[in-house]
N, C-alpha and C positions, 0 to 999 in steps of 0.2 A: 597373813603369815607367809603364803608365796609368793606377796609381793615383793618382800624384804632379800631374797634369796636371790638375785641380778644384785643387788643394792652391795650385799654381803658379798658375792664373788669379783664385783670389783673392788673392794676396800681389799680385800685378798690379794688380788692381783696388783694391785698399787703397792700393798706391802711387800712383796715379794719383790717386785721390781725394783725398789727401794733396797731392798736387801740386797739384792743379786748386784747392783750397782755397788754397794758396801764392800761387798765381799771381795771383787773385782779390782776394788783400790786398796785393800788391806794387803792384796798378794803382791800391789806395784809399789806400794809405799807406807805398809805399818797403818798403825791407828790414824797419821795425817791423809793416808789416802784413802782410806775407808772413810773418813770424813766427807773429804774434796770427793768422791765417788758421788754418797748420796746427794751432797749437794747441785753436782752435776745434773742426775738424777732428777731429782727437783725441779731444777730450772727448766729439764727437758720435757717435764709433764708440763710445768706450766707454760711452757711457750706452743705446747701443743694443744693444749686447753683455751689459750688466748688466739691464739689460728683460729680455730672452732667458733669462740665468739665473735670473732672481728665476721667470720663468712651467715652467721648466724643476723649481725646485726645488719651487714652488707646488705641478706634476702630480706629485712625487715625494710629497708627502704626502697626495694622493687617486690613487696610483696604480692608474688604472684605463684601459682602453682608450678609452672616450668623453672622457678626459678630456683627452685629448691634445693640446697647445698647436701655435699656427698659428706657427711660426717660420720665416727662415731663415739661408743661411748656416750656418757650421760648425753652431750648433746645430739646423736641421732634421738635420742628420748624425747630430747626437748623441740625438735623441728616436726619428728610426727606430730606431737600433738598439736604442734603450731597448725602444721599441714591441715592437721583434721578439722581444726577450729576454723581454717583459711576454706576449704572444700563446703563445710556446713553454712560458713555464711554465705559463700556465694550460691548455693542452692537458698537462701533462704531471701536476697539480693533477684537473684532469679524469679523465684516466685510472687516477689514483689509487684517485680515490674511486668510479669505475665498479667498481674491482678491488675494494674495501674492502666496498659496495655486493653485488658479485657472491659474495664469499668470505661474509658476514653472511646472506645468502638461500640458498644453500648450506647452509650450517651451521644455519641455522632449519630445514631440512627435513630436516637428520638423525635417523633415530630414536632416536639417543645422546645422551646431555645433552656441553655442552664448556662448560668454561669456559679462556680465559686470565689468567695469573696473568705477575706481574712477579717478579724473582731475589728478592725479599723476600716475599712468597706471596700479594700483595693482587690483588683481583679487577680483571681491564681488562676481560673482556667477559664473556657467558653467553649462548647458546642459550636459549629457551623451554624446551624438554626438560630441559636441568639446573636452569631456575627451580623447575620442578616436584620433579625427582626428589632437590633438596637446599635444597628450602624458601627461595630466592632470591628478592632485588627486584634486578632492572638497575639502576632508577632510583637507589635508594637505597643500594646496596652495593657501588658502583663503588670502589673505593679500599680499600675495607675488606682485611683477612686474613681469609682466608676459613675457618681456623683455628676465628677468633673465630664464626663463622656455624653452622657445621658441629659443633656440640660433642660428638667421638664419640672418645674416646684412640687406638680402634686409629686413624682415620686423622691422628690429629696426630703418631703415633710413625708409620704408614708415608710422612706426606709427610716427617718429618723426616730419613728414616734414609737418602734417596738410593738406597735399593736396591726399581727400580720394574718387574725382568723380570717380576711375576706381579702379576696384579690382585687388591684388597684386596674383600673380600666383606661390606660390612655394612647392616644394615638402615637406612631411607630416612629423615632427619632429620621429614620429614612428616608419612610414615604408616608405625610400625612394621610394618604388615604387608605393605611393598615391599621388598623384597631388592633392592639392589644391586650391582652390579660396577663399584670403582674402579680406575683404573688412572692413571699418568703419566707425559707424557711430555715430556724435555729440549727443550727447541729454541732457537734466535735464542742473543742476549744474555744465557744465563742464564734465561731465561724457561720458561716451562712452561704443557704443556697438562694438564687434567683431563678425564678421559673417563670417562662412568658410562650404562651399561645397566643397564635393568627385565632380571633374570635370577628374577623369584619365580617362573613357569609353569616353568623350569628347574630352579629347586629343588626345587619339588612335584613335578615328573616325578623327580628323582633320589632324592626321599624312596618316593616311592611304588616307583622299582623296587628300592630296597632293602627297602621293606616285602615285595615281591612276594618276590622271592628267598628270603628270609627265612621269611613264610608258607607259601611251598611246601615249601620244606627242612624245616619244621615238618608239616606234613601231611602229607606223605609219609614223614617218619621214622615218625610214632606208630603208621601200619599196618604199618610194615616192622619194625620192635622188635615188637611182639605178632606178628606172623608168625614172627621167626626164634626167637622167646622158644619157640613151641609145637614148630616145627621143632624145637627141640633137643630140648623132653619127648620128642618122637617118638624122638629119634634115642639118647636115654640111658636112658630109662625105660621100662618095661614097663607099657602101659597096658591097663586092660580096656576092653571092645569099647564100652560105653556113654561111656567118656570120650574113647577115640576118635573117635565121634559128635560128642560136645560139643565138642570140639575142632576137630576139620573144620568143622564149622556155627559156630566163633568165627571162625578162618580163613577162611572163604569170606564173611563178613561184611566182614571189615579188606580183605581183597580186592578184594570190589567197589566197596567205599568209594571205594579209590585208582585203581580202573578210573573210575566215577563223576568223580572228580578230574580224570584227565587225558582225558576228555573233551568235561568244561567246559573246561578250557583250551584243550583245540584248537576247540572252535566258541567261544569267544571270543576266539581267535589269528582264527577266520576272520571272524566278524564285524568286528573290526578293521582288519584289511586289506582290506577291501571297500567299496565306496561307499555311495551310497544305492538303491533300488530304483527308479529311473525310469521303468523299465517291470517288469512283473512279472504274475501272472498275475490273473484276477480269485478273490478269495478268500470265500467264505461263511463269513464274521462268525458269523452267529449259528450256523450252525450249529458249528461251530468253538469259541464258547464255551460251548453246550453241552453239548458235550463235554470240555472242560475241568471244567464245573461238576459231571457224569457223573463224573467223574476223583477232583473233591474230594470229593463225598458215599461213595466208594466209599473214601477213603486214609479219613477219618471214620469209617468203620463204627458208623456211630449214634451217636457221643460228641458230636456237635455236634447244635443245630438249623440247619440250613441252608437258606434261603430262595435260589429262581432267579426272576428272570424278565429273560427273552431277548427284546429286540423282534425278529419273523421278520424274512427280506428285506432285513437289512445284509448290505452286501459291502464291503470293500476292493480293495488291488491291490500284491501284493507276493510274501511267498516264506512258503507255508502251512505250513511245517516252522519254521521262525523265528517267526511269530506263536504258534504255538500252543506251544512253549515258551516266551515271555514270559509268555500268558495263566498256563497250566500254571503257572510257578513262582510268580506272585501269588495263586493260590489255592493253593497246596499250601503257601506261608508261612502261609498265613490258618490253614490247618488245625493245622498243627504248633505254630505258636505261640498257638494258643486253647485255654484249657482246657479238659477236658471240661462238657459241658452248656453252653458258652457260643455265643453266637450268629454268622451268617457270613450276609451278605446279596452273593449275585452278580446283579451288574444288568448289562444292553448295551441301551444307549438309542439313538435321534439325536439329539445335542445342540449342546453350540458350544463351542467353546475359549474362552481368555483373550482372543483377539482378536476374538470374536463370531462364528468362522466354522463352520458345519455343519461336523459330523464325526460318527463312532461313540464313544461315548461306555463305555468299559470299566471298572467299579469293582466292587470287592471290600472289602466294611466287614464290620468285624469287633470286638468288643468282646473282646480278650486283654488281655495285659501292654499293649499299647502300648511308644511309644519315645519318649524324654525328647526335647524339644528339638535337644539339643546334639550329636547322634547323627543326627540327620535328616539333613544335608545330604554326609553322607560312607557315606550305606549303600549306595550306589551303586560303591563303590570295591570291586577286590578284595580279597575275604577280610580285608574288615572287619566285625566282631563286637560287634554290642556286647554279649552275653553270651556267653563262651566254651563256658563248661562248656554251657551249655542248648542252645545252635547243635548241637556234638557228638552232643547224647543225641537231637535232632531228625532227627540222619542226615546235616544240610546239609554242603555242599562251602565256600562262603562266596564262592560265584561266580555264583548266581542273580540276583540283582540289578542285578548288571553287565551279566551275558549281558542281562538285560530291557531297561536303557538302551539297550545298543548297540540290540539289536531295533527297540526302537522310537524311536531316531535316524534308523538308515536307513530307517523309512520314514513320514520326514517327520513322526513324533507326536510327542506331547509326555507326558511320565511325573510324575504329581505325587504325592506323600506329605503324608498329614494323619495325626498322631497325637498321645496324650496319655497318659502314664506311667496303669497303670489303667483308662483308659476304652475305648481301642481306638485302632484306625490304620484310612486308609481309601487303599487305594493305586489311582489314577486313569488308565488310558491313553485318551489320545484320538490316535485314527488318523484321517485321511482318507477322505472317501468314495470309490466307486468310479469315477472320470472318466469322461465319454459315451464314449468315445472306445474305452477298455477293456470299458466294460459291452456298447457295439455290438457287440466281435468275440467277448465272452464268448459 
């Protein structure tokens, strides 16, 4: 009802004005100019009325909020509410693109790649992460099928085939040597998402523990077949006391072998589960490697030339049972894999690392076999080999070089390998000095 009461005062006001125009011409010219009055009249509203529309329809094609025309009458009614509907949506345009905005910076910081795709498979957005991980431009590949971008059959048969419970595993459009994990998923209109993770440190972790598996069920079968092999001579045949001999002494060989075995595996089961050494005790370096070097001249027994020198008065700060089997097994390769009369130089200096910084400087160079290239950067793995047969006749477990890294991970060094098929190998630890701090309470 109080709507209608503006509605009513101007239908009043129109008549009135109507009137008052009447009246105006009946005084200058009888009943033809009370006519010609309101008609006048008339045309005055509505040319005032048509002004209004024309600025009404004007703001409608630069609809903007400054632009908003000064009217009034019914049409100030009709521009508020224009106004108010022009104000709502842009708050509502606003919040949009704060959400759109909010979900894009989110999705940038994912460490998954996403791209979204339309019900036909063309690209509408991508993360940085999947620029990367599937060789994308934003810029240029918007609209594209991403089919076309991606040229790999398994995944053109797994986006085709609608069956997305399990993610598709293939190498990185980029860099073959990225392993990916794709996967997809339904959403909106038909639409869909792509999602892909870096899964290679996964793969190599899963290659390797079936390497591992595998090399131990191997190494411990071959002592256990030669044990039970002899076992049975014992237990079927009648042996004289001399092959009895011979036999215990092959047996107590394959024996210790596999005790040897599962040794290294438990101190490399512990080194692996344990941290770094942060505090530990103060360690005598030199003396410590000379003794080691004591170690390899004696496993030697004169088939080598072997050259020491020891700088006195290095210390470190760590765990003395752990150092000196890293030291221990970088000389006792040196020995086993150098021929006889070939040469073995043990040094412990104070020197600098790759980053210029003082340290103990631990190397053992050797002119043996050497190791190719291609074999360097995986001898640190377990019970990798690169010669089988020769590792064997050498005694080795194929877990000393591991046990080394780990050693000297946790305590803060750094392990580097130089070699050359024929000429020799030079295998380098550098440890930390011993801190003020430790050396005080030593």
């Amino acid at each position: 009802m109080w709507a209608m009461i503006p509605i009513l005062f101007r239908l009043l006001s129109l008549i009135l004005f109507l009137g008052l125009a009447a009246s105006f011409g009946s005084l200058l010219g009888g009943q033809a100019g009370a006519v010609t009055g309101s008609i006048a009249a008339a045309v005055l509203v509505f040319a005032q009325q048509a002004r209004s529309g024309f600025k009404v329809l004007a703001w409608l094609d630069d609809f903007k909020p400054e632009n908003v025309p000064n009217l009034s009458g019914w049409w100030d009614d009709l521009s508020a509410k224009l106004f108010h509907y022009l104000r709502l949506h842009q708050r509502q345009q606003q919040a949009l693109s704060s959400a759109l905005v909010s979900f894009r910076t989110a999705a940038q910081a994912l460490p998954d790649g996403v791209v979204t795709l339309d019900s036909r498979g063309h690209i509408l957005w991508c993360n940085e992460t999947a620029q990367n991980h599937l060789a994308l431009k934003l810029g240029s590949d918007i609209g594209q099928p991403l089919v076309n971008l991606v040229r790999n059959p398994d995944f053109a048969a797994y986006l085709k085939s609608q069956i997305w419970e399990q993610p598709l595993v293939m190498r990185s459009p980029r860099t073959a040597a990225k392993i990916l994990s794709v996967q997809i998923v339904s959403y909106g209109d038909h639409q869909m998402l792509v999602l892909t993770r870096d899964v290679t440190q996964m793969e190599k972790l899963e290659r390797m523990r079936r390497d591992f598996i595998a090399n131990v069920s191997h190494e411990l079968k071959t002592p256990l077949t030669v044990l039970t092999g002899f076992l049975e001579t014992f237990r079927d045949l009648p042996l004289s006391p001399e092959q009895q001999h011979e036999y215990l002494n092959l047996m107590h060989t394959q024996a210790s072998r596999m005790q040897n075995l599962v040794e290294d595996l438990l101190t490399l089961s512990a080194l692996e589960s344990a941290g770094t050494h942060k505090d530990g005790e103060a360690v005598d370096l030199s003396g410590l490697a000379q003794r080691c070097a004591d170690e390899g001249i004696q496993l030697s027994a004169g088939k080598h030339d072997i050259s020491v020198h020891v700088e006195p008065g290095l210390k470190t700060q760590g765990n003395q049972a752990e150092l000196h089997s890293a030291l221990s097994n970088i000389v006792t390769n040196a020995v086993r894999y150098t021929p006889e009369a070939g040469k073995i130089e043990i040094r412990l200096v104070r020197g600098q690392n790759d980053l210029g910084q003082p340290c103990n400087v631990f190397t053992v160079k050797d002119n043996g076999i050497g190791i190719a290239a291609e074999h360097i950067p995986r001898l640190t793995e377990r019970f990798y080999r690169v010669d089988r047969s020769r590792s064997r006749e050498s005694g080795g477990t194929g877990l000393g070089l591991a046990i080394v890294k780990h050693v000297v991970s946790r305590h803060d060094g750094e392990l580097d390998i130089q070699s050359r098929p024929n000429v020799g190998s030079t295998f380098t630890i550098c440890l930390p000095l011993l801190r003020a701090s430790a050396a005080k309470a030593a």
